[in-house]
KEKE-3310 file (N, C-alpha, C; in steps of 0.2 Angstrom, whole numbers, plus 5000, padded with zeros to 4 digits):
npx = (5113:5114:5126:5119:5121:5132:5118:5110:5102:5092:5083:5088:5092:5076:5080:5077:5071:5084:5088:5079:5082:5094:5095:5081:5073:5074:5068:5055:5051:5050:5038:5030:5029:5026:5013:5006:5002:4991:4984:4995:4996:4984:4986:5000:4993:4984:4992:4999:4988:4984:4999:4999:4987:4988:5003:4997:4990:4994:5005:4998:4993:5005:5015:5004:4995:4984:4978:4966:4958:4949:4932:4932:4945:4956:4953:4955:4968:4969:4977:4991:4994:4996:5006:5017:5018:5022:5033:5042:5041:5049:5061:5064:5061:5057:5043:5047:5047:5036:5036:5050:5057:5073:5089:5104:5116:5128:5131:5120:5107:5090:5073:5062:5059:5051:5049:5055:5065:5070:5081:5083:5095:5101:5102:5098:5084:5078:5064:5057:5042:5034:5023:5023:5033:5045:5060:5074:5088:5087:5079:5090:5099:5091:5086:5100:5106:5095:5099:5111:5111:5103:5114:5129:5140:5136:5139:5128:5115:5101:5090:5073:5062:5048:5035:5023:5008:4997:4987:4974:4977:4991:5004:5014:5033:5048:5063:5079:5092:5108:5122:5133:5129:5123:5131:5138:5130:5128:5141:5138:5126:5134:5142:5130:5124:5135:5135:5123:5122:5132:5126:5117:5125:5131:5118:5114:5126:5126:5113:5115:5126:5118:5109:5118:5123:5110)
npy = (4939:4947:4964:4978:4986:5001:5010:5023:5035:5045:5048:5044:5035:5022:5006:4993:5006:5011:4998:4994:5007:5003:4990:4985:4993:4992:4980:4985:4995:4984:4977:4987:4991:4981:4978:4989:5005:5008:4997:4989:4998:4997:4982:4982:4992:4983:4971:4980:4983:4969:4966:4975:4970:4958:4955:4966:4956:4942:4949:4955:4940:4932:4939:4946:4937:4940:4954:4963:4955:4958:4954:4938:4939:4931:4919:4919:4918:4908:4894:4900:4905:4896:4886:4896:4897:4885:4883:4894:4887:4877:4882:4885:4898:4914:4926:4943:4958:4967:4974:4982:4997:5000:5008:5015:5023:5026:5019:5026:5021:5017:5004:4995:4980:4966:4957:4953:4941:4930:4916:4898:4899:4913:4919:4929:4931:4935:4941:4944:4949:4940:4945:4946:4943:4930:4933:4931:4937:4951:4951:4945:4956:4964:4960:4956:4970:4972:4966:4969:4981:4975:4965:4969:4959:4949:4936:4932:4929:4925:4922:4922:4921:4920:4918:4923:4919:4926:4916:4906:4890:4891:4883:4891:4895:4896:4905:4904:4910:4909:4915:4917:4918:4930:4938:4940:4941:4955:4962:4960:4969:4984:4986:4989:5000:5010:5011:5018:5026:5034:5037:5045:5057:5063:5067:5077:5085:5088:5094:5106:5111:5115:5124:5135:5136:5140)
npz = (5148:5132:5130:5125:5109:5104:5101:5099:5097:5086:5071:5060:5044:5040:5039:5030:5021:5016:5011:5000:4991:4988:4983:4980:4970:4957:4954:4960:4951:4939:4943:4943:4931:4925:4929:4927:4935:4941:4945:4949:4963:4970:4974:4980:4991:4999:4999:5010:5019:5023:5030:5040:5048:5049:5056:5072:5075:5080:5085:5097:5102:5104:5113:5119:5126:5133:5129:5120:5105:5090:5086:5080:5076:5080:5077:5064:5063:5067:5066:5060:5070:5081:5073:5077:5091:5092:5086:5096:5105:5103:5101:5116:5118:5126:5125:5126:5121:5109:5093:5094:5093:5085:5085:5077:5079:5078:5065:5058:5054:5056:5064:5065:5075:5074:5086:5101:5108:5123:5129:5133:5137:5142:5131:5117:5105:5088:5080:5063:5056:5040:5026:5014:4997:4997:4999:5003:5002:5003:5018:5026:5025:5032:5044:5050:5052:5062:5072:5075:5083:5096:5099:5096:5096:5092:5096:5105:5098:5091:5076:5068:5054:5050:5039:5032:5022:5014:5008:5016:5016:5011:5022:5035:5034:5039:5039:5046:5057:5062:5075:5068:5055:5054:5057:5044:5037:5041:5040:5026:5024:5029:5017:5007:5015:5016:5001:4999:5009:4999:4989:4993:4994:4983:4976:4985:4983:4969:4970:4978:4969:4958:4963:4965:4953:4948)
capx = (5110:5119:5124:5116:5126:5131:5114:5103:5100:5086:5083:5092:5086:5075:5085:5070:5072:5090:5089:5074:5084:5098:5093:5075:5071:5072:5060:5047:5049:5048:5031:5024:5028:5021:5004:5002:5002:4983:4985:4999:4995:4979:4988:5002:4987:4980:4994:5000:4983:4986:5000:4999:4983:4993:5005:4994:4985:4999:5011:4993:4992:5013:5016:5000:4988:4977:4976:4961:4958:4942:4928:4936:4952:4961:4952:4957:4975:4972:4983:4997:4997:4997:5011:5020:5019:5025:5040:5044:5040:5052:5067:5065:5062:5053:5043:5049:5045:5035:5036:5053:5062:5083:5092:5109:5118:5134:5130:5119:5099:5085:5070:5058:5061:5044:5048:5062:5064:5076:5081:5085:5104:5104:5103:5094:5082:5072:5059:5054:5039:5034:5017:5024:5035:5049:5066:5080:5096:5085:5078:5095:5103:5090:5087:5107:5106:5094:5102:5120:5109:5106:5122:5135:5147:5134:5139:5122:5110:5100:5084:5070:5060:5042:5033:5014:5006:4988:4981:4976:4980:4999:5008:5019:5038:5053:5068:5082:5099:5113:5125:5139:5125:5119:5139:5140:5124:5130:5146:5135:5124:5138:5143:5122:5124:5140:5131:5116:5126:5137:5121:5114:5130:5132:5112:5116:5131:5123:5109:5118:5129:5112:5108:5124:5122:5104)
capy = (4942:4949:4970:4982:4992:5010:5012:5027:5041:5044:5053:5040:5031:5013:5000:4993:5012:5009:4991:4996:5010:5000:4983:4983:4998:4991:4974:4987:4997:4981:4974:4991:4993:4974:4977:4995:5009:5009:4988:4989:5001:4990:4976:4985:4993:4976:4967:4983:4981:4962:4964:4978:4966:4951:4959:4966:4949:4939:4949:4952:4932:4931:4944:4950:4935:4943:4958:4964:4957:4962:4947:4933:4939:4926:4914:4923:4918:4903:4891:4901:4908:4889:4887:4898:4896:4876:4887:4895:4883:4870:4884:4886:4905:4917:4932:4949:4962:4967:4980:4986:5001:5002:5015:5014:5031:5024:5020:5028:5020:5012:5003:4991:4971:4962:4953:4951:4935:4926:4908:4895:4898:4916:4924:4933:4929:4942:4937:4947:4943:4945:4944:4948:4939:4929:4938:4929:4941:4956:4947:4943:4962:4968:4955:4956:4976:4974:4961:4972:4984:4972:4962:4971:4952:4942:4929:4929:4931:4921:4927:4920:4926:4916:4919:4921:4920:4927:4910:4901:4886:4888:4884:4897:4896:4899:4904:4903:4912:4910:4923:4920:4920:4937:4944:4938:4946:4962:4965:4964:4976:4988:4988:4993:5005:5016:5014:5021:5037:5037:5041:5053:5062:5062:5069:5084:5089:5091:5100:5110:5114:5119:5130:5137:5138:5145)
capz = (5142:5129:5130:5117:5107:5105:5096:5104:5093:5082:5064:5052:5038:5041:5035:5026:5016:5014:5005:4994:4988:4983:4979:4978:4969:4950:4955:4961:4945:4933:4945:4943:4924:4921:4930:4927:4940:4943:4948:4956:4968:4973:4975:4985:4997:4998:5004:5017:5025:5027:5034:5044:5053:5052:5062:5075:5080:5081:5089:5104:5101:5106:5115:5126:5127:5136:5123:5117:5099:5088:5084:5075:5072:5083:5072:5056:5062:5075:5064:5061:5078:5082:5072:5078:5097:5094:5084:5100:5111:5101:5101:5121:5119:5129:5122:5130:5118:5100:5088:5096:5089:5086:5083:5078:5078:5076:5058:5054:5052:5063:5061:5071:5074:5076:5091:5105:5114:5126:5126:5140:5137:5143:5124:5113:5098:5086:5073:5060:5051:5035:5023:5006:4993:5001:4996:5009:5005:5008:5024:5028:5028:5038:5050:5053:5055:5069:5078:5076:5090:5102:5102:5092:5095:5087:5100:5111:5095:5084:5072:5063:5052:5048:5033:5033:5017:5012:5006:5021:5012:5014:5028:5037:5033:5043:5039:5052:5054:5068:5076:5062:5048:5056:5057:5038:5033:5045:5033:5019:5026:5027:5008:5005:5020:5010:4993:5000:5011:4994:4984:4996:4994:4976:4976:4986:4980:4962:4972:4980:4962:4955:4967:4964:4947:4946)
cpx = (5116:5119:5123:5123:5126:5123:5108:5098:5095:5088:5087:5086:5085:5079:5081:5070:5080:5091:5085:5079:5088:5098:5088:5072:5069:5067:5052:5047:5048:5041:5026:5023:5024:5013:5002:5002:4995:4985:4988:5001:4990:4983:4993:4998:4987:4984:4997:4994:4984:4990:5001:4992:4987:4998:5005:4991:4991:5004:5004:4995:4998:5013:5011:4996:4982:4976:4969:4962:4949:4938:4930:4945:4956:4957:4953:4964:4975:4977:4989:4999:5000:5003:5018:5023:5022:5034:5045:5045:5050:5060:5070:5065:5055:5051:5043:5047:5042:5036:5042:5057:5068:5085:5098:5113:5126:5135:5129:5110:5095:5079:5066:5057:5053:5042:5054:5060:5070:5076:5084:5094:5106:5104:5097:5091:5076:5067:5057:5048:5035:5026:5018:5027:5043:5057:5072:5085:5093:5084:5087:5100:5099:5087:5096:5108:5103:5095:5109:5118:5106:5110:5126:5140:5143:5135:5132:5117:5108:5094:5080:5067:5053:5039:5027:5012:4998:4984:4981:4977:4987:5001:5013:5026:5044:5059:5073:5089:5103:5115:5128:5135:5124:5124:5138:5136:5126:5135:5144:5131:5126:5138:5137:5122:5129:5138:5125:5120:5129:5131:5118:5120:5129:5125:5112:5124:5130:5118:5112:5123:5125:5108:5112:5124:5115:5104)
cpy = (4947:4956:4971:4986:4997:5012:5015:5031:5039:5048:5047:5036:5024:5011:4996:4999:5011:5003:4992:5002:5007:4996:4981:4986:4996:4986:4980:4992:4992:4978:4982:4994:4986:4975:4984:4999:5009:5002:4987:4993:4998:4987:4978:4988:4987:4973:4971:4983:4972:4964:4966:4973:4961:4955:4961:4960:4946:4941:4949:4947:4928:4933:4945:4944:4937:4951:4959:4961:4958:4953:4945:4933:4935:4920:4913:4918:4911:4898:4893:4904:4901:4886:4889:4898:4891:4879:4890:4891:4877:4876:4886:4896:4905:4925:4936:4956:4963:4974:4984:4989:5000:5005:5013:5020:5029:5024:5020:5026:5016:5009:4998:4983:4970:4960:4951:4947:4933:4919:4904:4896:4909:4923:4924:4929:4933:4938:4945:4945:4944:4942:4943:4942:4937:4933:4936:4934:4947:4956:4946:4948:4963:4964:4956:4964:4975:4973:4965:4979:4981:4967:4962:4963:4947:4934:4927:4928:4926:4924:4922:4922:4921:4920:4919:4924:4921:4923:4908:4895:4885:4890:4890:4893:4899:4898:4905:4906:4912:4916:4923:4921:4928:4942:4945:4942:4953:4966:4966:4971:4982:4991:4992:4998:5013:5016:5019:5028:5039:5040:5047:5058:5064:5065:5077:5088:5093:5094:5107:5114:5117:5124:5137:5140:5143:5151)
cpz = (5139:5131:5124:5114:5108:5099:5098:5101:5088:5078:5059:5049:5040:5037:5030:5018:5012:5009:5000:4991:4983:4979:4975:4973:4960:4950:4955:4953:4938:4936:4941:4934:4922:4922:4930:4933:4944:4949:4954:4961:4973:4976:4981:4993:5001:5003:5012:5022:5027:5031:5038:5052:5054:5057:5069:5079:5080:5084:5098:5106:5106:5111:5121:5124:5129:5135:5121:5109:5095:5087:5078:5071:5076:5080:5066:5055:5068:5070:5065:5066:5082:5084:5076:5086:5097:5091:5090:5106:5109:5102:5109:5120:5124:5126:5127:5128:5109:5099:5091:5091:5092:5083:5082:5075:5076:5069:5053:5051:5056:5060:5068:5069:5076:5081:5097:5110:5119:5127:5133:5140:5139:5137:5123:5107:5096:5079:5071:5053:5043:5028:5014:5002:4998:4995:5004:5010:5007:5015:5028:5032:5032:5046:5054:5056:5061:5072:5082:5080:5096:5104:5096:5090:5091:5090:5104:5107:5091:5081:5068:5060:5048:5041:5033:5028:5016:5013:5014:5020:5013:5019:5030:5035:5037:5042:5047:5052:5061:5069:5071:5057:5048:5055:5050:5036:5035:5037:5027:5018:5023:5021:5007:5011:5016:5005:4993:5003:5004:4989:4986:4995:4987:4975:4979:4986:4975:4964:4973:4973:4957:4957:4965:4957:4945:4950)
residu = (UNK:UNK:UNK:UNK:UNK:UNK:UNK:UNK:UNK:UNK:UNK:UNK:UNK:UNK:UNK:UNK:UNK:UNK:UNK:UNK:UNK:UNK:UNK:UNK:UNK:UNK:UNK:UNK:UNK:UNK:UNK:UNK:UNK:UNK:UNK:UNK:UNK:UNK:UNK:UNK:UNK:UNK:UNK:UNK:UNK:UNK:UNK:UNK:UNK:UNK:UNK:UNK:UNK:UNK:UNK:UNK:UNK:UNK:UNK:UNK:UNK:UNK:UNK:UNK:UNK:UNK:UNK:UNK:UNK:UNK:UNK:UNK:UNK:UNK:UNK:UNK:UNK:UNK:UNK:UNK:UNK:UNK:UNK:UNK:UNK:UNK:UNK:UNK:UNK:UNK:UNK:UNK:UNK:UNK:UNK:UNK:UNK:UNK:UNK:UNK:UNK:UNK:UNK:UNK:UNK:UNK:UNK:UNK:UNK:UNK:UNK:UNK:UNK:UNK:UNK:UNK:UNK:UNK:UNK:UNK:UNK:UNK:UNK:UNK:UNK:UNK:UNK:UNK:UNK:UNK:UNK:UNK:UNK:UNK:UNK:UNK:UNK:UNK:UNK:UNK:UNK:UNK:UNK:UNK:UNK:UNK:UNK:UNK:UNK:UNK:UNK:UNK:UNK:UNK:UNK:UNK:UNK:UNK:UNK:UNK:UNK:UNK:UNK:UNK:UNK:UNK:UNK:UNK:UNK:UNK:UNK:UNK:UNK:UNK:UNK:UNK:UNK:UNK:UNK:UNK:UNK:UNK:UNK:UNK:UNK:UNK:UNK:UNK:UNK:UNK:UNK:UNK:UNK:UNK:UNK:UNK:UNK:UNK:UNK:UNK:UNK:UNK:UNK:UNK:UNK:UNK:UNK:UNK:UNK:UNK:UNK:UNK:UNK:UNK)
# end
């Protein structure tokens, strides 16, 4: 199995907070000017209680079969759960952990993966899963941040990341990234990693200058 990285410490910013800062930050501002503030709060609510359920049952479902879940929620979700098991079954993984937290002190921000598996070859596979609008290069950095805490070489790791959409009408979706996708994604990370410390810097400096001044 692969080793983790130097990534132990706590207090950094989720990775998840870091890319909506940088990249995401004007989409949420042209949704929330197109439907209005009132709307688009709804709607926002709306879909964080989905997926926070979705979430929930499906990782039990994964993860702890023999979980408690409430009357009719493994019915809510028997297809894509379905799904999803023929997905792991077809990659030879093994589920080991959900919801795990990684920290990466080294540089600097942490955040929690969905799902940690192991595969007939000895290596690692992470799923992260997602209920919202598909957005792959987002998906891309923060799936590679979390993988670059439990195998910094990128050689033992692979990642998927299923899609589960509202309707039940549509099928689940999976995208899929190797270790060299996940390194290549990591580097880009990086760059939204220095833009993001580079703005917190540049935010408390001019605090701190106004301070100074007032």
């Amino acid at each position: 199995m692969a080793k983790k990285g130097k990534c132990r410490a706590e207090g950094h910013p989720h990775v998840t907070t870091i890319i909506s800062d940088v990249l995401s930050k004007a989409g949420i501002e042209y949704w929330y000017g197109k439907l209005g503030t009132a709307e688009a709060n709804r709607v926002k609510n709306a879909m964080g209680v989905y997926g926070t359920r979705a979430h929930r049952i499906i990782a039990t479902a994964i993860f702890n079969p023999l979980g408690k879940l409430g009357i009719g929620e493994f019915e809510e979700f028997q297809q894509r759960i379905k799904f999803l098991n023929e997905e792991i079954q077809k990659r030879n993984l093994t589920p080991v952990e959900a919801e795990k937290h990684v920290v990466c002190d080294e540089l600097g921000y942490q955040g929690t993966l969905d799902g940690l598996f192991t595969d007939s070859n000895d290596g690692i596979s992470i799923w992260d899963l997602k209920t919202g609008t598909k957005r792959p290069f987002d998906v891309l950095l923060q799936i590679s941040a979390y993988a670059y805490t439990i195998d910094p070489t990128f050689g033992h790791i692979t990642a998927f990341v299923p899609y589960i959409n509202r309707l039940d009408n549509e099928p689940v979706s999976v995208l899929s990234f190797t270790g060299e996708e996940l390194a290549k994604g990591f580097e880009l990370f990086k760059h939204v990693l220095a833009i993001y410390y580079g703005k917190r810097q540049i935010q408390f400096s001019t605090r701190k200058r106004r301070r100074k001044n007032g």
